[in-house]
N, C-alpha and C positions, 0 to 999 in steps of 0.2 A: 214407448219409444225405445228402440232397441240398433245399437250399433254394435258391428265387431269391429272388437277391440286388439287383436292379437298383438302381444308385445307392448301392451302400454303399461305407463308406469305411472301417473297419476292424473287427478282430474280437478281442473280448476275452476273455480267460480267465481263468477264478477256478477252480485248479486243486483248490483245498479246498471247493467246492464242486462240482466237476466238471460247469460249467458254462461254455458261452461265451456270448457276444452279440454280434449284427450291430448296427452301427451305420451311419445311415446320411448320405450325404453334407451333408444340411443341419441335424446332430446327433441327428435322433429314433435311436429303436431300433427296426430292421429285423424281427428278434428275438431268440429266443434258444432255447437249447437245454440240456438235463441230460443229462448220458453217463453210460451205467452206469458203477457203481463200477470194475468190471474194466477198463475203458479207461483206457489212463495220458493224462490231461489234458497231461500236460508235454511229449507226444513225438505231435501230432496233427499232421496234415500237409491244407492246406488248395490247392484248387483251383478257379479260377472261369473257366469257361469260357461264354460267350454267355449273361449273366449269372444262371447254375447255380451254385451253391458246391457243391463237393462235398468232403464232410469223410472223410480217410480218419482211423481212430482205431488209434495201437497197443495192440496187448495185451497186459496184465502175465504176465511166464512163469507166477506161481505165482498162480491163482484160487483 
């Protein structure tokens, strides 16, 4: 999964809803995203290279 991000300033997670949001540097929202259920929201691993985010998501052992 891969969003550009240009000008965001952080990313939030609402793990019970298994959803995060980009936000962006002068407060709006970038946007946002829903992960399937199977993805542990708690243990995501985030990278922004040439402003790309790219979300790696881990996966619960027992689906």
């Amino acid at each position: 999964m891969q969003l550009n991000v240009r000008g965001y300033e952080g990313i939030w997670l609402e793990p019970l809803l298994n959803r995060f949001t980009i936000n962006a540097s002068n407060g709006g929202e970038l946007g946002n995203c829903v992960l399937p259920d199977y993805v542990d929201t708690q243990n995501l691993e985030f990278s922004v290279v040439d402003d790309i985010l790219t979300v790696v998501g881990y996966y619960r052992m027992n689906q």
